[in-house]
LUMZA-406047 format. One record per residue (C-alpha): residue number from 1; residue in three letters; x, z, y. Coordinates in steps of 0.1 Angstrom, whole numbers. Each point is the difference from the previous one (the first is absolute). Layout:
+-----+---------+-------+-------+-------+
! num ! residuo !    c1 !    c3 !    c2 !
+-----+---------+-------+-------+-------+
! NUM !     ALA !     X !     Z !     Y !
...
+-----+---------+-------+-------+-------+
***
This chain:
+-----+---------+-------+-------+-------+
! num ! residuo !    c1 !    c3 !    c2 !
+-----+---------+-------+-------+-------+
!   1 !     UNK !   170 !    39 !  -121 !
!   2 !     UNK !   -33 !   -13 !   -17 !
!   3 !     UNK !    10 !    -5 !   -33 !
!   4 !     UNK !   -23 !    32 !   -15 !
!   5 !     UNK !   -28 !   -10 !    14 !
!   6 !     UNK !     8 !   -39 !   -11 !
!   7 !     UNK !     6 !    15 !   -36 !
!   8 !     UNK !   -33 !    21 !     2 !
!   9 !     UNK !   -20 !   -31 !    13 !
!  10 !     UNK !    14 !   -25 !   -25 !
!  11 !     UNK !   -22 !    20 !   -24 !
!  12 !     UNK !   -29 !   -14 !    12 !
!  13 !     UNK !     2 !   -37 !   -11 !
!  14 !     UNK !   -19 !   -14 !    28 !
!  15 !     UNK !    24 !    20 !    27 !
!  16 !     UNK !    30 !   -13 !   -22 !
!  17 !     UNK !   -12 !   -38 !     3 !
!  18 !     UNK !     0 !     8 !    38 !
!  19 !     UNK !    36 !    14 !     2 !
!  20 !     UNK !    15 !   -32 !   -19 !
!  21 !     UNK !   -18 !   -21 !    19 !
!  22 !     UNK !     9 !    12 !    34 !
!  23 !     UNK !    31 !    19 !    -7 !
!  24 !     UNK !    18 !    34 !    13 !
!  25 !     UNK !   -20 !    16 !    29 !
!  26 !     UNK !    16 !     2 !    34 !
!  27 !     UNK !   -27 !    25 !    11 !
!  28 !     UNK !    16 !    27 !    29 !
!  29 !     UNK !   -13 !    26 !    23 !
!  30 !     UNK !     3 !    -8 !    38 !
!  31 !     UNK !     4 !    39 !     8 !
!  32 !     UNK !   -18 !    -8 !    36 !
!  33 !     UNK !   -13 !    28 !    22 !
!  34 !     UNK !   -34 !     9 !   -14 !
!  35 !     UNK !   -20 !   -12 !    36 !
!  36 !     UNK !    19 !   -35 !    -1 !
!  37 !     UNK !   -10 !    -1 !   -41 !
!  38 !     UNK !   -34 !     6 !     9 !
!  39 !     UNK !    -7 !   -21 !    28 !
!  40 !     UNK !    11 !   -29 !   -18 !
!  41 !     UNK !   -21 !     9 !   -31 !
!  42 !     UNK !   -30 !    -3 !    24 !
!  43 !     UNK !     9 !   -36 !    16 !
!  44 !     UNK !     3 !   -13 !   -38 !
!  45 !     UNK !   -36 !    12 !   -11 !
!  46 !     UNK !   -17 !   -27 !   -10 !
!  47 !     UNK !    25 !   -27 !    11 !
!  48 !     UNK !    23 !   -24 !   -17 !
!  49 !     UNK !    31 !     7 !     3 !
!  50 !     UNK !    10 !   -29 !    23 !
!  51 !     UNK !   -33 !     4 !    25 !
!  52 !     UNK !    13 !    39 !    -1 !
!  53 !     UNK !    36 !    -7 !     8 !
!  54 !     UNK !    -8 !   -17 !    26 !
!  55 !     UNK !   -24 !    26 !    19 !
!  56 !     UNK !    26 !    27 !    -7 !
!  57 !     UNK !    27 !   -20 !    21 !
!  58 !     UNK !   -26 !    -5 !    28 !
!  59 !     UNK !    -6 !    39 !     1 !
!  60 !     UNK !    36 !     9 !     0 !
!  61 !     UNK !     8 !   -28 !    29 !
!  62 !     UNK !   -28 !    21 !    15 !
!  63 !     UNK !    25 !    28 !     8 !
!  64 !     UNK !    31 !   -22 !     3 !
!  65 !     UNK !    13 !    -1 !   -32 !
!  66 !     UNK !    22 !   -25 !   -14 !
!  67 !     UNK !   -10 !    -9 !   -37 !
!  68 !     UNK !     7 !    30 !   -22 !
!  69 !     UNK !    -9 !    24 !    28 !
!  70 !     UNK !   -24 !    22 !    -3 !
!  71 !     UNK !   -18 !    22 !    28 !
!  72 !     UNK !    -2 !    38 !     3 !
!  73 !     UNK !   -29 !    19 !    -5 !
!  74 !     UNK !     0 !     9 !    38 !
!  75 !     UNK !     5 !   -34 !    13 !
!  76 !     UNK !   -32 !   -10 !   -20 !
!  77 !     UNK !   -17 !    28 !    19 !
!  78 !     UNK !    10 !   -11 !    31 !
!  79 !     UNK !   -23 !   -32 !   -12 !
!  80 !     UNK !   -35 !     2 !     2 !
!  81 !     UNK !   -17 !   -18 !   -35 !
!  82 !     UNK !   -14 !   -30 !    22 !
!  83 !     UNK !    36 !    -8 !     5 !
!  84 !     UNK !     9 !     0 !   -32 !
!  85 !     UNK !   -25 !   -22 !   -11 !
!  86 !     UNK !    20 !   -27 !    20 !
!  87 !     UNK !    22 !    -3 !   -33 !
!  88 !     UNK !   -27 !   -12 !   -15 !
!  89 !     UNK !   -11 !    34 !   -18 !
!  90 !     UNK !   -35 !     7 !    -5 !
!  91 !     UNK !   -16 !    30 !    18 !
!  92 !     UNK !    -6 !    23 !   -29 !
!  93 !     UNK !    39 !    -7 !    -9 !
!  94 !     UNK !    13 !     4 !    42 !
!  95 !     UNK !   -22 !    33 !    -4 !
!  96 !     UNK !    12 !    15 !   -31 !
!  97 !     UNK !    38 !   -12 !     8 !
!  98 !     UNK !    -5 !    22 !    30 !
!  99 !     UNK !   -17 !    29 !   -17 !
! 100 !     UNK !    33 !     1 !   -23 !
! 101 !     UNK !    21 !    -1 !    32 !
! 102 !     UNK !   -18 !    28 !    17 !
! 103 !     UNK !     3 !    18 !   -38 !
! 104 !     UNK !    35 !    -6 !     3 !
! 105 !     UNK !    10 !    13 !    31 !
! 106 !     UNK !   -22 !    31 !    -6 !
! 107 !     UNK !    22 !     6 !   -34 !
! 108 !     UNK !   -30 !   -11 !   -19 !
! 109 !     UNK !    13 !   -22 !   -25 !
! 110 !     UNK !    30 !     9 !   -25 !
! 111 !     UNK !    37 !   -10 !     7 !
! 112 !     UNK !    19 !   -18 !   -26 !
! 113 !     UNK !    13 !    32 !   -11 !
! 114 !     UNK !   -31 !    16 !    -1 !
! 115 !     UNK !   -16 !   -28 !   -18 !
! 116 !     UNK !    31 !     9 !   -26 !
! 117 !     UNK !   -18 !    34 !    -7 !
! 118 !     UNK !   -32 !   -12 !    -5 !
! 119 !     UNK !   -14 !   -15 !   -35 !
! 120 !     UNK !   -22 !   -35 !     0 !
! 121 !     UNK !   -33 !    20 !     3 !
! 122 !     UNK !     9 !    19 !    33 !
! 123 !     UNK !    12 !   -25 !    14 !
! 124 !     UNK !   -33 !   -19 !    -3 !
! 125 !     UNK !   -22 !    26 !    14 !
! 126 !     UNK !    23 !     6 !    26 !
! 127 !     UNK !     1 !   -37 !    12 !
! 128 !     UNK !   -35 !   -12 !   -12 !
! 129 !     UNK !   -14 !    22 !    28 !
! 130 !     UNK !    16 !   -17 !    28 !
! 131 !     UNK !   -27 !   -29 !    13 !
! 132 !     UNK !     4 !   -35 !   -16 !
! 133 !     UNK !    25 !    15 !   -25 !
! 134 !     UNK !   -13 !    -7 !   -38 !
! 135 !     UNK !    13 !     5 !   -35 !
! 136 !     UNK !    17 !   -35 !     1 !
! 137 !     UNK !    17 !    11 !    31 !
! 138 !     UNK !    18 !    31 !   -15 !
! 139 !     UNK !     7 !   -17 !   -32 !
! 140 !     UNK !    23 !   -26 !    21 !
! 141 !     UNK !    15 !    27 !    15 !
! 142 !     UNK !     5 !    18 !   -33 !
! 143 !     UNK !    13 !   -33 !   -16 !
! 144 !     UNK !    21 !   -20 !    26 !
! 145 !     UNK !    14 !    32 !    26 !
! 146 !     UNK !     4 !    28 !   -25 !
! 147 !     UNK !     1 !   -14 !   -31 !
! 148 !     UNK !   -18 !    18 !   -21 !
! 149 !     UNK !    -1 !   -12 !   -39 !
! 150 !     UNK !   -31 !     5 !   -13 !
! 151 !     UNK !   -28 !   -18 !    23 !
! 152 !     UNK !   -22 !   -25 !    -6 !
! 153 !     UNK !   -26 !   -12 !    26 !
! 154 !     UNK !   -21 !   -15 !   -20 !
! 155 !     UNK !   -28 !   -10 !    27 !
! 156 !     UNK !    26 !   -23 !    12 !
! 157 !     UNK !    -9 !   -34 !    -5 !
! 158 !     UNK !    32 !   -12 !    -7 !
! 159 !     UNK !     6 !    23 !   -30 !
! 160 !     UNK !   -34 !   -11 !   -13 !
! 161 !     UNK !    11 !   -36 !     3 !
! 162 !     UNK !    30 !    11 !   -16 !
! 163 !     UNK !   -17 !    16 !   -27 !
! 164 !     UNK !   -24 !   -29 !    -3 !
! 165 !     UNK !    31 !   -25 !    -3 !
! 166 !     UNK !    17 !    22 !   -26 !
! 167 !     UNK !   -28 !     5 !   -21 !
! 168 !     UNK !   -14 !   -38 !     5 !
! 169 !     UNK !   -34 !    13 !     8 !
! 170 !     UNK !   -31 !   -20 !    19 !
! 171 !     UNK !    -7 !    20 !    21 !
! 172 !     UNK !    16 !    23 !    23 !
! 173 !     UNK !     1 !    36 !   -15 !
! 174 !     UNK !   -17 !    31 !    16 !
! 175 !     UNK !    22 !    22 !    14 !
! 176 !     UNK !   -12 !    26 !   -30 !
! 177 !     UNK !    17 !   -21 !   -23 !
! 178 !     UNK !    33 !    -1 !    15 !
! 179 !     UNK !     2 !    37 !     9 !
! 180 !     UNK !   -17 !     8 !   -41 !
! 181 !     UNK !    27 !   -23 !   -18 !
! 182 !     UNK !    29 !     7 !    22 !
! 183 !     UNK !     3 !    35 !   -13 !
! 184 !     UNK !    19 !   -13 !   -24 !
! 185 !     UNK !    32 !   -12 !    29 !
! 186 !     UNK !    -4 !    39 !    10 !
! 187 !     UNK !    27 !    13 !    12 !
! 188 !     UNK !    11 !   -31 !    14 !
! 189 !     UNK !   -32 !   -16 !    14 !
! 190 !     UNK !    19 !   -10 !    32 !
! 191 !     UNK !    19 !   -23 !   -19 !
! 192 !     UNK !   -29 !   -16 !   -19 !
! 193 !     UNK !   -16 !   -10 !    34 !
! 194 !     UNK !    35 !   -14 !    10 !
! 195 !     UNK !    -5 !   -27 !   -29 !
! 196 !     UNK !   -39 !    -2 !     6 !
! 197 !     UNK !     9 !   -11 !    34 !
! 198 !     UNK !    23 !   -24 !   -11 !
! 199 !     UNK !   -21 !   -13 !   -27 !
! 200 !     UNK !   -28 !    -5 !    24 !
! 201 !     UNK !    23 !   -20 !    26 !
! 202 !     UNK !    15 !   -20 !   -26 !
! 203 !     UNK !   -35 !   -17 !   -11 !
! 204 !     UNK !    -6 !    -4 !    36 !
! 205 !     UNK !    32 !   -22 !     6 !
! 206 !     UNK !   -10 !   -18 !   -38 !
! 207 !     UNK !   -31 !   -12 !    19 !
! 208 !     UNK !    17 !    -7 !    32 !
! 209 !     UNK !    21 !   -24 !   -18 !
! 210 !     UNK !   -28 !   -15 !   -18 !
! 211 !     UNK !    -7 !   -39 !    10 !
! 212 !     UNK !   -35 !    -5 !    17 !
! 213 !     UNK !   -21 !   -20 !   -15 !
! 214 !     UNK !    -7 !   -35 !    20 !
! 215 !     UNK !   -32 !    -3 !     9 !
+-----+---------+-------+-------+-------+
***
């Protein structure tokens, strides 16, 4: 399924280092209504994963849910924000998770189908106008619910790390950088960040396993 973009990658030499290192890709598309996408865009800004896995199982407990649940758009209505911030959710992210809702219910925000007949660009204006709802935010719902080929979100600080790893640079890389030099992964940038990713969590394990020094 990937091996175009593998062969187009592979012609950068730094990309193709990446690939033998960490092997075939198992990169899919969760195909998740577009509110449940969203809202769980919002609880991961600016979180590690683990510290955001855990509020997003508080917030669907919320409502009832058993793990892998997800609430409805009009059960987090019925909700006021306050509430929500019992998951641990921060009140700019309770209030723009129930400005989504309240988008969604009012036929606001594109369907998975919809999203279908709308290019990369729409879809960012359309979404980016909904409160709390950045260009990071889309491009995880671009990359990991539709799965759209060509996207690199090159503010995020993974894929700079990524990038930095790859590259063996000093210093982390501005996000210009990234988003200037990875034209050359076009039209398969969504890949690209795939191995970024995993290049940036593989240095992070290399130093976990690292003795510490005795003091």
């Amino acid at each position: 399924m990937h091996r175009p973009a593998l062969e187009h990658l592979r012609g950068d030499p730094v990309m193709a280092r990446l690939i033998e290192e960490i092997g075939p890709p198992t990169l899919g598309a969760a195909r998740q209504p577009t509110f449940q996408s969203i809202a769980r865009a919002i609880i991961y800004q600016q979180l590690s994963g683990k510290a955001a896995e855990t509020i997003l199982q508080r917030f669907v407990t919320l409502f009832g849910k058993r793990s892998g649940g997800f609430p409805e758009s009009e059960e987090v209505l019925s909700m006021p924000p306050r509430q929500l911030r019992r998951a641990g959710l921060s009140a700019a992210k309770a209030r723009a998770i129930s400005d989504l809702a309240r988008r969604t219910r009012d036929g606001l925000v594109p369907t998975l189908k919809q999203c279908d007949e709308l290019s990369d660009a729409q879809l960012l204006d359309v979404f980016t106008s909904i409160k709390g709802v950045g260009p990071w935010t889309v491009e995880m719902l671009l990359i990991f619910n539709l799965g759209r080929p060509d996207v690199l979100p090159h503010r995020d600080l993974g894929v700079r790390r990524g990038f930095q790893v790859a590259h063996k640079l000093r210093k982390l890389p501005a996000p210009e950088r990234v988003a200037r030099e990875g034209k050359k992964w076009a039209p398969h940038r969504t890949l690209a960040a795939w191995y970024l990713w995993r290049a940036a969590d593989g240095a992070k394990e290399k130093q976990k396993a690292k003795p510490k020094r005795k003091k």
